[in-house]
N, C-alpha and C positions, 0 to 999 in steps of 0.2 A: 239270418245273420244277426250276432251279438248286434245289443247299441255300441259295446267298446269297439267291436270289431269294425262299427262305421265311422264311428270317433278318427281310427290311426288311422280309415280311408280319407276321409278329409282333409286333413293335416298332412297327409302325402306319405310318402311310401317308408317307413321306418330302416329300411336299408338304402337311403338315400345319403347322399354328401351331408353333412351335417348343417352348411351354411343355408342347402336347401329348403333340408328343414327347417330351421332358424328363421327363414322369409314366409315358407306355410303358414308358421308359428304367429309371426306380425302379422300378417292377413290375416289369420282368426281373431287375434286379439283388436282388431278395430283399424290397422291401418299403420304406417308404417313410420314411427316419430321421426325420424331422421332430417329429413326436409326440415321439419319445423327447428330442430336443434340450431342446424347450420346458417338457419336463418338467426338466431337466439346469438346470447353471448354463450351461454351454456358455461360458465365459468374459466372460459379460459381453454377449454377441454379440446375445442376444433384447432385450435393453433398450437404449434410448435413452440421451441423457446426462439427458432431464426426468428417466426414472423411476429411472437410477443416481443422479440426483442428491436423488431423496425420499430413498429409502432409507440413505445415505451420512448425511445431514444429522438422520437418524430422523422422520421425516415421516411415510412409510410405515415398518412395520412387516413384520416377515418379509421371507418371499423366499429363496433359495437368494444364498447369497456366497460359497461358497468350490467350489476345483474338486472334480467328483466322476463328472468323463470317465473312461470305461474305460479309453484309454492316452491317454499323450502323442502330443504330434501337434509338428510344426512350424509357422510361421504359417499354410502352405497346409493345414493339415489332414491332411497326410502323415504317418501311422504312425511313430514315432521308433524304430530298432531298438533303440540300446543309448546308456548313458551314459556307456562309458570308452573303446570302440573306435573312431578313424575308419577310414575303407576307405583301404586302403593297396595299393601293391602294394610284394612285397619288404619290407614294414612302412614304407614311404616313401609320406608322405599324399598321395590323387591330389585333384586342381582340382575332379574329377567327384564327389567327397563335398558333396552339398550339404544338407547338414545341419550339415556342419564351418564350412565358407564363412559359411553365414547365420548361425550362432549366433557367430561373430566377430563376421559386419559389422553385425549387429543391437546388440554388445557394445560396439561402437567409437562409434557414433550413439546410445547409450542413455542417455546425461546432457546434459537440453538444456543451451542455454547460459546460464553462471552472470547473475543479474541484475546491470548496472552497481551497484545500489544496492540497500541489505538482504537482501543474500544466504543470509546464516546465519538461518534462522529455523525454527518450526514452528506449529504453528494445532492448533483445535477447532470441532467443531462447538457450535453450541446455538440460544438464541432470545432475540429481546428482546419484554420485554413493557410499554406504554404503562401509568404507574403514574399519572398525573395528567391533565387534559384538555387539551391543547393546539388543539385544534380550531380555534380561532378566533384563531390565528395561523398556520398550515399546513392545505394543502390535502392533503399528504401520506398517500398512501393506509394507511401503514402506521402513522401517527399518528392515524387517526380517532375510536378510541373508551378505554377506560379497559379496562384487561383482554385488547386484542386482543393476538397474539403472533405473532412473523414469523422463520420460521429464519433463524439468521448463521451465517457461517465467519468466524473470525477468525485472522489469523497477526499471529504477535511476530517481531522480528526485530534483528540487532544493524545500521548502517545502513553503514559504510565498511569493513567489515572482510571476509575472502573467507570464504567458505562452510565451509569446513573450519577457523576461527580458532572459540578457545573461547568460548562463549558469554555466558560472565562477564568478559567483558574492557572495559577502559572506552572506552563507544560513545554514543552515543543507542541508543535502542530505538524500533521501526517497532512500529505499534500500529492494525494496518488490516482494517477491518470491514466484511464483505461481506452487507449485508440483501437477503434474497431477498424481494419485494413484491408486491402487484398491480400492480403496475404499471413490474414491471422492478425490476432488481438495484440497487441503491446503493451505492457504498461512501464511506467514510469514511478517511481515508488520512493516518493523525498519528503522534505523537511519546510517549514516556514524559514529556515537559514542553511546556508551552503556546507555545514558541517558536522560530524557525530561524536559521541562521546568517548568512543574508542575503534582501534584499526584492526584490532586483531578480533574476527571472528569466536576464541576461544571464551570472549570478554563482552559479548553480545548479551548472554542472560544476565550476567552479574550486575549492567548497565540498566535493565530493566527492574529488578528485583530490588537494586539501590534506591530505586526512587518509587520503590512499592511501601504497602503496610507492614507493619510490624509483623513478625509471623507470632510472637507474643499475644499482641493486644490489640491487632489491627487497626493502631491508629499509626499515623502519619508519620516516617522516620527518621528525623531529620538528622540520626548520627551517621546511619549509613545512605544516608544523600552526600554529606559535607565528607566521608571516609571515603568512599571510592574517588573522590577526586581528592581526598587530600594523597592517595596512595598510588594515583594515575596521571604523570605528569600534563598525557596528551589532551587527556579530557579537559583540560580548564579554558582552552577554546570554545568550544562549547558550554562550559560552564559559565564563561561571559555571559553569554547569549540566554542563555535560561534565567540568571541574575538581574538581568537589562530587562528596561521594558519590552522588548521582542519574545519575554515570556509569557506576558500579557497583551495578545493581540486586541484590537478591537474587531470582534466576528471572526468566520473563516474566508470573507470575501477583500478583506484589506489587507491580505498576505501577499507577501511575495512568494513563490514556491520556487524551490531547487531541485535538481536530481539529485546531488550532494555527491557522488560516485562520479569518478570516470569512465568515459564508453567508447568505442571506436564507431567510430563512421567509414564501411568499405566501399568503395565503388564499384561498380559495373567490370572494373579492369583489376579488381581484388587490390586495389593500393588502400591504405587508411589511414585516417588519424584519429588524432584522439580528442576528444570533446568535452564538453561540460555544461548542461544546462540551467539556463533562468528561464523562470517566467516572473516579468515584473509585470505588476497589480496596474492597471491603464488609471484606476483611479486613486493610487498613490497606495502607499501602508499607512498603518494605525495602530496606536498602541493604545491601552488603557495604562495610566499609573497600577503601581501596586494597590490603593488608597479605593480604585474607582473600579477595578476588578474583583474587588474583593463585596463592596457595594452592591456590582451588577449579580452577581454570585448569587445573592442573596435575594436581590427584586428578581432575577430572570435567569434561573440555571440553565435556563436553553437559550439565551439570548443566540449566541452564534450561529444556530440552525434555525432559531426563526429568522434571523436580521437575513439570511440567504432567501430559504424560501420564501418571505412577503417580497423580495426586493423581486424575484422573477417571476413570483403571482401578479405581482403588478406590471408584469413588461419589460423591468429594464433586462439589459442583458450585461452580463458581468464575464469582463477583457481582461487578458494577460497578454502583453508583448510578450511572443519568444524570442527567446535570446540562445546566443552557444559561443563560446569558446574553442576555439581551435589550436592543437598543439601537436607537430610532425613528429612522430618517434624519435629521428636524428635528436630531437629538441630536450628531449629526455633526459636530462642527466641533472639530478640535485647539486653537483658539486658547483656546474654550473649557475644555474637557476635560483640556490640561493632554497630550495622548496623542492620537498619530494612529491612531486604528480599524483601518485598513486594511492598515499594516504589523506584520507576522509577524513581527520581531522585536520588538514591545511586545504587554505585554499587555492586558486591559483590567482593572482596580484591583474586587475584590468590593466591593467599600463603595460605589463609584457605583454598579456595576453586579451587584445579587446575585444568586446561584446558582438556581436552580429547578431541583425535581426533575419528570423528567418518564417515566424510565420506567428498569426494570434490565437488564442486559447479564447474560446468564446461560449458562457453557460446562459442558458436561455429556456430551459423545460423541467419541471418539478420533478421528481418520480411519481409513479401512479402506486405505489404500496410499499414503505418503507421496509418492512420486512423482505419481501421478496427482491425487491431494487437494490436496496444501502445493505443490509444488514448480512445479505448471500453476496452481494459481491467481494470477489476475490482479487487480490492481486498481488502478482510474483515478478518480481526484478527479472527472474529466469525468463519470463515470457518475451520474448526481445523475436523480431521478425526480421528478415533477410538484408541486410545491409547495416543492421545495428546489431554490435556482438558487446561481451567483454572485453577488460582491461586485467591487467595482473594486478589491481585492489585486490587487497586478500580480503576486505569484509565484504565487499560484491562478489567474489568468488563465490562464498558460505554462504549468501544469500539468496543466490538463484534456488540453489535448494531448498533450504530448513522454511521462505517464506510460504512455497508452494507446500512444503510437507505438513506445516501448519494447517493451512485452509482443507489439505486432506482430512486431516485429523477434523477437524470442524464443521465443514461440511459435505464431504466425503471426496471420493476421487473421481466421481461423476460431477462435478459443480460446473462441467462446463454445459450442463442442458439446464441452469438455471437462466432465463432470457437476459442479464444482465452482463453474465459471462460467457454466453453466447457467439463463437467468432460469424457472426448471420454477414459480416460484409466482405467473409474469405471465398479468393476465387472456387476455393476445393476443398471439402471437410469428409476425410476420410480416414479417421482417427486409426492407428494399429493397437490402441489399449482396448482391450474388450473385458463385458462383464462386469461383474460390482454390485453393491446395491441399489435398489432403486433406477436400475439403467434403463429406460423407456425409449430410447431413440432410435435407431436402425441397429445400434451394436456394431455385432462382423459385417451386415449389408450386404451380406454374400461371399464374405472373403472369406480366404482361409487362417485361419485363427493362428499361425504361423510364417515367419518370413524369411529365408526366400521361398518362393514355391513358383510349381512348373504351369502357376494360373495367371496372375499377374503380378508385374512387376513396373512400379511406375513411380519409381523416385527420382529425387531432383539432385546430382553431384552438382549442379552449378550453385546450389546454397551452401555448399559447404564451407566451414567459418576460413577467416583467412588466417593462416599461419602467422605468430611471430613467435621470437625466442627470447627465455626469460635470459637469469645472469647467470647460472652453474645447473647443472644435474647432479648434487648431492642432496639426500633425503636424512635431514632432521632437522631438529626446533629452533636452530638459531634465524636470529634476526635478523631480517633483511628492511628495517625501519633503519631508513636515514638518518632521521633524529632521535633514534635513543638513547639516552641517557649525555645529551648536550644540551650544552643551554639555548639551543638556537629552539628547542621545542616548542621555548617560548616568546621567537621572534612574531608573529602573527598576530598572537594575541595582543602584544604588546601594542604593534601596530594598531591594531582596533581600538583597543585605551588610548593611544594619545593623539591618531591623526582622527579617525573615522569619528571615535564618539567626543562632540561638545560636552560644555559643561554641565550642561541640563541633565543629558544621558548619564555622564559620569555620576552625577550626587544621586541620580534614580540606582544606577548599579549598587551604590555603595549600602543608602538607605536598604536596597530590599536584600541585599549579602547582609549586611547585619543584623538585620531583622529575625534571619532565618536561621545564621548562624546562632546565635541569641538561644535559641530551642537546643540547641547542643547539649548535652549533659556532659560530655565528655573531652574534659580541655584539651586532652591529646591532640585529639582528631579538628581542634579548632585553631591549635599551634600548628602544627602540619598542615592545615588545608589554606592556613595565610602564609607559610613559608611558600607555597604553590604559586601562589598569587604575588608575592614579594618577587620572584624570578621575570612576571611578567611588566609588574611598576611597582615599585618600594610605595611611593606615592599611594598607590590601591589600596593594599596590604594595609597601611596605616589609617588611611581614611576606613575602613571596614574594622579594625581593634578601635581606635576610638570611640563606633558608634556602638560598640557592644555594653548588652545591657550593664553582663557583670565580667568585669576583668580577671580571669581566674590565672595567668602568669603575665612573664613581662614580655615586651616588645623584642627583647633582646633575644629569647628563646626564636622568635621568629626571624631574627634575623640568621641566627644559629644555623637552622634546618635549612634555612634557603639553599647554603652553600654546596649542600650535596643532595636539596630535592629533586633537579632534573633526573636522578637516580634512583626514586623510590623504587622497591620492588624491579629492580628492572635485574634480576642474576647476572653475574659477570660471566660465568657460565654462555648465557645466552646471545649475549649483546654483539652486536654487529660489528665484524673488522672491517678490515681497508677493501671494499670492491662489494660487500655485501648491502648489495641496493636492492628495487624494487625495478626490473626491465620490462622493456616491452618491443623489442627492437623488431621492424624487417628482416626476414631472414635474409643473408646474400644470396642465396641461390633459390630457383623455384622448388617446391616441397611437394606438391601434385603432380604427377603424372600427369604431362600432354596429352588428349586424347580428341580423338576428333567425331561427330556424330553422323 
């Protein structure tokens, strides 16, 4: 007999199962690594993203996390000789270094791509816990009982500005909360304030891109920051707030956070209403002046994600009362109320509608790898779990979608086996999307890649969302905004100018609006954008032309524009008649079919 011939008798029978041979194969080779692996961290490699995502979130406790492999390896597993030498010949690096090759192209591909929107940010782990009973207005499984507790990730973030701009600069702040449930992930996806710059979905990019860089000379824009709102009556609620020290937080931890949208709350008996939530900061808000943000800017462009992470390196843990607002369909009616519900740039008034507390927001664990933790997590308004649905907001409408299609586009349409976005605390994950890149997880799991089929069948009719009805079934582009093109567009804001902010606030608003407007080239857009402001207090308007640097028309011009600003851009064409509102009513009659199981 051959030596070869004894060779494949050793090694076992060459027409064998393949995993057979594969076990022969580790027994010749010395013995079988595996044990040892599982005992190791092995990079992460034995665990899933469920159980990297307990442990990441402190759910589970222990566990191996850091590396503590005998050598380096490259991605394949391959031995790494050295850290300073590539193979060379003549000391002239060759192609055939592939060690060299990879640890480049792995170098070049290693920053996914920046989010369109709130790029600059950082998160914590921790948990919210149900402080009051809300049971018998949500069915939501993470609301059921008083005491129950449900890990979040949470990320802050500044929202127009690029990833590497200081984190103290004046922005909104992203304030988005990811509840890991039984019944699948939630998130929550709001503001440092209860309001946005525009209602109509159509006007979502334009509101980003206005307070982007030039696409000229990418510097800083400030004619098309001050032009979209001098052309957009609703946005100047908002534009308050961005003007106002509340554009300059102190950190992301001395915020208040909002959902800033409407939601329904269904119960167990499909009845709902509609909601609104706070979370206020347990140890108050904080502002920087313009004067001391601009200072910190400059000592400390990370000051906000470091002042988080040393505060819960060191123990403490960082609280948010929750809070919500409650409003019954019946209650719906702007003509009423005084305020349309459904629109995102109004708010809804505490005195009609008061506060309830109903459970605390609590961060208390660092991430363990920015990139994989902060910078992969994803989060979509659409993600909403059984008991919490939409409202007829037309810009949460848009959003359930294009947020999610974003993050696809970004980091693919498998991001939920990233451990972060992970649903590891759902009763059931048995996804019907299959396939895609990079899909590592079970996939089909044995399903059939089609549905219905004569294999299984096991979905849930009792989640299905609960019917209401809007205000007509005709399809086209008029407006169903309550306050377009009246002056009342600008009662809210007005309210914020003279009850809510003191003096101190007021001369900060004014100082940091003229400041900026000041950068203006373009008088138009700075006559028009104080006639805006004129509709909300003459008093503003004037305090803000005063403080500019150089007076390029009169005061009178502005008082001019006032008179038909609540009109800007708004088409007559489009504008809202008598009964053209934003509804959300109970239907009268039941809309499901009774069925019994």
């Amino acid at each position: 007999m051959s030596s070869t011939t004894a060779n494949v008798g050793t090694t076992g029978n060459p027409l064998a199962h393949p995993l057979q041979a594969a076990i022969g194969a580790i027994g010749n080779a010395g013995g079988d690594p595996r044990p040892m692996q599982k005992a190791s961290f092995f990079q992460g490699a034995n665990d899933g993203p469920a159980e990297i995502a307990a442990m990441i979130s402190g759910v589970k406790q222990g566990g191996k996390r850091e590396d503590d492999g005998p050598y380096f390896t490259n991605n394949e597993g391959h031995p790494w000789p050295d850290p300073c030498h590539s193979k060379t010949i003549g000391g002239i690096p060759l192609a055939s270094d592939t060690f060299l090759f990879q640890k480049q192209q792995h170098f070049n591909r290693s920053k996914n791509l920046e989010r369109m929107v709130h790029p600059c940010g950082s998160g914590a782990f921790g948990h919210f816990e149900v402080t009051h009973d809300v049971s018998n207005l949500t069915k939501a499984h993470f609301l059921g009982s008083v005491g129950q507790k449900t890990p979040v990730f949470v990320r802050f973030s500044t929202v127009t500005l690029g990833r590497e701009f200081p984190d103290s600069a004046r922005n909104p702040r992203g304030f988005a909360i990811k509840f890991y449930t039984g019944e699948g992930n939630y998130d929550i996806v709001g503001l440092n304030w209860p309001i946005f710059f525009c209602r109509d979905p159509i006007q979502g990019p334009d509101v980003i891109r206005s307070q982007s860089r030039s696409p000229k000379n990418f510097l800083l824009d400030y004619d098309s920051l001050f032009d979209l709102l001098a052309c957009t009556p609703e946005g100047n609620h908002a534009g308050m707030m961005f003007f106002s020290n509340h554009g300059t937080p102190n950190g992301w931890r001395n915020n208040h956070g909002y959902g800033c949208h409407t939601f329904k709350w269904v119960n167990k008996e499909g009845r709902f209403v509609y909601i609104k939530y706070h979370f206020l900061a347990k140890h108050g808000q904080k502002q920087f002046t313009a004067e001391q943000a601009i200072k910190m800017s400059g000592v400390n462009p990370d000051y906000s994600k470091q002042d988080l992470w040393e505060a819960i390196e060191n123990g403490e843990e960082i609280i948010w009362d929750a809070k919500v607002q409650i409003m019954e369909p019946q209650e719906v009616d702007p003509e009423l109320l005084g305020f349309d519900p459904f629109d995102v740039t109004k708010v809804w008034p505490r005195k009609q509608f008061p506060m309830h507390d109903f459970g605390r927001l609590v961060l208390n664990k660092n991430p363990e790898n920015f990139n994989r933790d902060v910078e992969q997590a994803a989060f979509s308004p659409g993600s909403m779990v059984p008991g919490i649905e939409d409202s007829p907001d037309p810009l949460l409408q848009f959003r359930t979608f294009f947020y999610r299609d974003a993050q696809y586009h970004r980091i693919g349409v498998n991001l939920h086996q990233v451990p972060v976005n992970c649903p590891f605390m759902a009763g059931s994950c048995a996804s019907l999307n299959f396939d895609g890149p990079l899909r590592v997880d079970g996939n089909h799991s044995g399903n059939p890649q089609y549905t219905p089929n004569s294999f299984k069948h096991k979905f849930r009719p009792d989640v299905a969302e609960a019917p209401y009805a809007v205000s007509d079934n005709i399809v086209s582009r008029k407006s169903h905004y309550y306050h377009e093109g009246k002056k009342s567009e600008y009662d809210q804001a007005r309210e914020l100018y003279t009850r809510v902010m003191d003096d101190d606030a007021r001369f900060h608003l004014h100082k940091n609006t003229a400041t900026m407007l000041s950068h203006v080239k373009t008088p138009v857009i700075q006559s028009k954008y104080l006639s805006q402001i004129y509709n909300i207090e003459p008093a503003y308007a004037k305090a803000v032309y005063e403080e500019l640097v150089a007076k390029k028309f009169e005061f009178a011009e502005v008082e001019e524009g006032a008179k038909t600003a609540e009109m800007a851009y708004k088409e007559e064409k489009f504008r809202p008649g008598p009964g053209d509102r934003l509804v959300g009513r109970r239907p009268d009659n039941p809309i499901y079919n009774m069925y019994t199981t």
